[in-house]
N, C-alpha and C positions, 0 to 999 in steps of 0.2 A: 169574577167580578164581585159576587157576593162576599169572597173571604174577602177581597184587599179591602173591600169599602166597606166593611159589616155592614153589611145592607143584603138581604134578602133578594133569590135572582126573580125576575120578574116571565115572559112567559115568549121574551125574545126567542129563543131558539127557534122556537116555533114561527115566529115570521121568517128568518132568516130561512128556514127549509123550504117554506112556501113560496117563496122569493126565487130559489132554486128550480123547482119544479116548473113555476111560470115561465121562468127563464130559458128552460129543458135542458140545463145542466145536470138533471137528474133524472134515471131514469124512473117507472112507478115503482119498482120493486126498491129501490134504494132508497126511495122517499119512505115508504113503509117500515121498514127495515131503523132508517134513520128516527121518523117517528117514536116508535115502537119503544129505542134504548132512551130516547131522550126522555121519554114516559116512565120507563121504570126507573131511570137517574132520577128524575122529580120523583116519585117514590117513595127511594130510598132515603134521597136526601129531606122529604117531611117524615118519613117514621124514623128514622135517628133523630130525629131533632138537631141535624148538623147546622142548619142559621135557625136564625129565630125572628119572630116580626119585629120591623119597626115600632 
Protein backbone atom coordinates (compact mmCIF):
# COMPACT_ATOMS: atom_id res chain seq x y z
CA UNK A 1 0.00 0.00 0.00
CA UNK A 2 2.76 2.18 0.92
CA UNK A 3 4.63 1.80 -2.61
CA UNK A 4 1.41 2.37 -4.74
CA UNK A 5 0.27 5.46 -2.71
CA UNK A 6 3.72 6.77 -1.55
CA UNK A 7 2.46 7.02 1.68
CA UNK A 8 4.20 5.37 4.58
CA UNK A 9 2.48 1.93 5.91
CA UNK A 10 0.86 2.74 9.07
CA UNK A 11 0.79 -0.19 11.89
CA UNK A 12 -2.30 -2.02 10.35
CA UNK A 13 -0.87 -5.46 10.14
CA UNK A 14 -0.91 -5.38 13.52
CA UNK A 15 -4.56 -5.03 13.95
CA UNK A 16 -5.31 -7.34 11.30
CA UNK A 17 -3.28 -10.20 13.42
CA UNK A 18 -5.11 -9.34 16.43
CA UNK A 19 -8.25 -9.61 14.75
CA UNK A 20 -7.18 -13.13 13.81
CA UNK A 21 -6.26 -14.39 17.13
CA UNK A 22 -9.69 -12.93 18.65
CA UNK A 23 -11.30 -14.57 16.15
CA UNK A 24 -9.03 -18.13 16.78
CA UNK A 25 -8.22 -18.35 13.23
CA UNK A 26 -4.92 -18.37 14.71
CA UNK A 27 -3.27 -20.47 16.73
CA UNK A 28 -0.63 -18.51 19.70
CA UNK A 29 2.33 -19.79 18.14
CA UNK A 30 1.38 -18.61 14.69
CA UNK A 31 0.37 -15.29 15.98
CA UNK A 32 3.90 -15.06 17.58
CA UNK A 33 5.65 -16.35 14.68
CA UNK A 34 3.38 -13.92 12.49
CA UNK A 35 4.23 -10.86 14.94
CA UNK A 36 7.77 -11.52 15.16
CA UNK A 37 8.36 -11.18 10.78
CA UNK A 38 5.96 -8.47 10.72
CA UNK A 39 8.32 -6.74 13.28
CA UNK A 40 11.58 -7.28 11.60
CA UNK A 41 9.79 -6.35 7.96
CA UNK A 42 9.01 -2.91 9.94
CA UNK A 43 12.73 -2.98 10.70
CA UNK A 44 14.07 -3.49 7.88
CA UNK A 45 11.83 -1.44 6.05
CA UNK A 46 12.85 2.02 8.64
CA UNK A 47 16.67 1.13 8.44
CA UNK A 48 16.67 1.21 4.58
CA UNK A 49 14.96 4.07 4.48
CA UNK A 50 12.69 2.14 1.86
CA UNK A 51 9.36 4.93 2.34
CA UNK A 52 9.90 7.89 3.86
CA UNK A 53 7.40 10.44 6.03
CA UNK A 54 4.84 12.25 4.94
Amino acid sequence: MGLYYGLPVSVEPMKALTALIIAGTLTLNEFLVAGLLASVAFLLIGQLRVLTAV
